[in-house]
FINU-71558 format. One record per residue (C-alpha): x, y, z; residue in one letter; residue number from 0. Coordinates in pm, whole numbers, always signed. Layout:
NODE      X      Y      Z rest  nr
NODE      X      Y      Z    a NUM
...
***
This chain:
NODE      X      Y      Z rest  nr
NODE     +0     +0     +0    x   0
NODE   +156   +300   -116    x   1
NODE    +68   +638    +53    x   2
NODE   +185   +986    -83    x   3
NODE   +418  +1074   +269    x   4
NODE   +702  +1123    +59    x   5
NODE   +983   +846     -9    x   6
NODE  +1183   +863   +286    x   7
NODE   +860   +897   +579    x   8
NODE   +699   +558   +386    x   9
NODE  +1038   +357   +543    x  10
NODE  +1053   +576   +874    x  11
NODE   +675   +512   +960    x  12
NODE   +546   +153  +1083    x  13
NODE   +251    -29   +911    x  14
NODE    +17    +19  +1190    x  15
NODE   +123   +362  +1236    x  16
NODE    +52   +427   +882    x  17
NODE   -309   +328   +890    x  18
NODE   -365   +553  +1194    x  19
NODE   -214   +848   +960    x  20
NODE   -426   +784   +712    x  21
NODE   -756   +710   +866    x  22
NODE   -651  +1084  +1085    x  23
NODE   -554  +1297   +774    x  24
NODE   -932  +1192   +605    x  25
NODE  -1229  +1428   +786    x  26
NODE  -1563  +1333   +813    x  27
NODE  -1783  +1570   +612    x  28
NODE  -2110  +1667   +784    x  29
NODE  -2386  +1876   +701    x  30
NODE  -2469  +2038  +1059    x  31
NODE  -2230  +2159  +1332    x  32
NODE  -2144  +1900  +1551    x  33
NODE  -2307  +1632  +1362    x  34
NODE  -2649  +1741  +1529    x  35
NODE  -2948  +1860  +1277    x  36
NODE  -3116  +2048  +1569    x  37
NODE  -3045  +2092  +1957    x  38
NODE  -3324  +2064  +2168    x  39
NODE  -3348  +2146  +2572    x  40
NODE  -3580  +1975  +2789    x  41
NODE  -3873  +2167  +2833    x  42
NODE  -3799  +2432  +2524    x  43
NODE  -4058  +2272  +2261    x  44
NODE  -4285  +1946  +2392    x  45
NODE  -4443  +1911  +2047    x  46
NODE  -4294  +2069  +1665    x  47
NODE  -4392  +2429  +1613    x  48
NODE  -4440  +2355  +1212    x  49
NODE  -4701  +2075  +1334    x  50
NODE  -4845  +2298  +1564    x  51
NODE  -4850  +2599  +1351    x  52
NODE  -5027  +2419  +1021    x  53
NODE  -5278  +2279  +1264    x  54
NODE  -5354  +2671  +1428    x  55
NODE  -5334  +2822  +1100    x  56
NODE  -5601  +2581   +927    x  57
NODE  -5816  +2605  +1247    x  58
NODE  -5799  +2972  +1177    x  59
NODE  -5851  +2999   +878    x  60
NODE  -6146  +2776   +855    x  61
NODE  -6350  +3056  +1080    x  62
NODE  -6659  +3200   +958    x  63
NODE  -6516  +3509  +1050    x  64
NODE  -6155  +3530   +884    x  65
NODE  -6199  +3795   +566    x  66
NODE  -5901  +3604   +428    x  67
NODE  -5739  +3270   +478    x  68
NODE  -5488  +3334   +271    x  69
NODE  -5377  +3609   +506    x  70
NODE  -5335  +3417   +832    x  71
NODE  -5016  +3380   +928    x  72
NODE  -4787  +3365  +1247    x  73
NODE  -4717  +3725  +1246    x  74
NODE  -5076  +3847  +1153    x  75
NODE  -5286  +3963  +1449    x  76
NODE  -5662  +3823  +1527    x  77
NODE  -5796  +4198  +1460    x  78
NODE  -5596  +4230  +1097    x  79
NODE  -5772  +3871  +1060    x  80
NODE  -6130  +4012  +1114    x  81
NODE  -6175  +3851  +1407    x  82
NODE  -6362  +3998  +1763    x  83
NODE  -6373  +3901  +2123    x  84
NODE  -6644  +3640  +2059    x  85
NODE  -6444  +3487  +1712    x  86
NODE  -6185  +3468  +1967    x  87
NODE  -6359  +3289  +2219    x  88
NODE  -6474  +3049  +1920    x  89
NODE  -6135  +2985  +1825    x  90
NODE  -5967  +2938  +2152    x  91
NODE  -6270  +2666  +2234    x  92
NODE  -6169  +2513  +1920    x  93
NODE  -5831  +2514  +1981    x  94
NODE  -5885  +2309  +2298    x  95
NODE  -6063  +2034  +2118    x  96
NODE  -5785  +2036  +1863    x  97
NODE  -5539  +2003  +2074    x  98
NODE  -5673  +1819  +2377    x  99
NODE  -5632  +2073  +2656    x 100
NODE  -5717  +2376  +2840    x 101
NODE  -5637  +2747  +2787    x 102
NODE  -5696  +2965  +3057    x 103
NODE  -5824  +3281  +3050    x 104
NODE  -5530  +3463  +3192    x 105
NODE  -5357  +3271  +2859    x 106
NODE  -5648  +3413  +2640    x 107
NODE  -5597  +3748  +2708    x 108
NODE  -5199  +3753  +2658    x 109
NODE  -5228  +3629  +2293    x 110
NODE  -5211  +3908  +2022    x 111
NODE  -5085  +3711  +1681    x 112
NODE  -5156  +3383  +1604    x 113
NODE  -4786  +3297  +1629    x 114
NODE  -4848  +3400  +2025    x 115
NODE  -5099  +3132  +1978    x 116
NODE  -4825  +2860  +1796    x 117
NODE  -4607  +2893  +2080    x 118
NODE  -4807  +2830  +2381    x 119
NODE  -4935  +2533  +2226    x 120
NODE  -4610  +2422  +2126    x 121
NODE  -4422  +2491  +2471    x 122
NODE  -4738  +2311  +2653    x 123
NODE  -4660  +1991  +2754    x 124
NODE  -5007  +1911  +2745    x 125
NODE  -5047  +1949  +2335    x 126
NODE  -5161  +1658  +2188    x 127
***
């Protein structure tokens, strides 16, 4: 086996030690930092955002009340959406059935987008 160390290192290094040299000067290619595609923490996310959010957004969407489905978005709030205090009520009562849980009131009141919306339900370890 012929390696390209140069005539006199080929002599000077050992078979075994060879190998080793060779199998360290090739790097393993990866496509994410440290080999990992996405770190998680315990208790950041208990259930994928994307999943989450396609399931809000369609819930949404579907409302008698939304001027525009094509419109609703994480970023768009439930007044730009056409929707009042009692829409809201509709969709947050929906959103428990969807998802298997309760919101509380206190909860209610905090969320102004829909992506507000995407992220409770996504940090809640109770989403289903």
């Amino acid at each position: 086996m012929m390696l390209n160390f140069g005539f006199k290192m080929q002599r000077a290094i050992a078979p075994s030690t060879r190998m080793t040299a060779l199998m360290v000067s090739q790097s393993v290619r990866t496509y994410y930092p440290d080999n990992v595609l996405m770190k998680r923490v315990t208790g950041d996310y208990y259930s994928d955002p994307m999943e989450v959010g396609e399931r809000v957004v369609r819930l949404i969407g579907l409302h008698d009340a939304v001027h525009d489905p094509a419109k609703v978005i994480p970023k768009a709030t439930f007044g730009e959406l056409g929707l009042n205090a009692l829409d809201m009520c509709e969709v947050f009562l929906g959103t428990e059935r969807e998802f298997d849980l309760e919101i509380s009131e206190e909860d209610c009141e905090d969320f102004q987008t829909v992506g507000d919306l995407i992220e409770f339900l996504a940090r809640n370890p109770a989403t289903k």
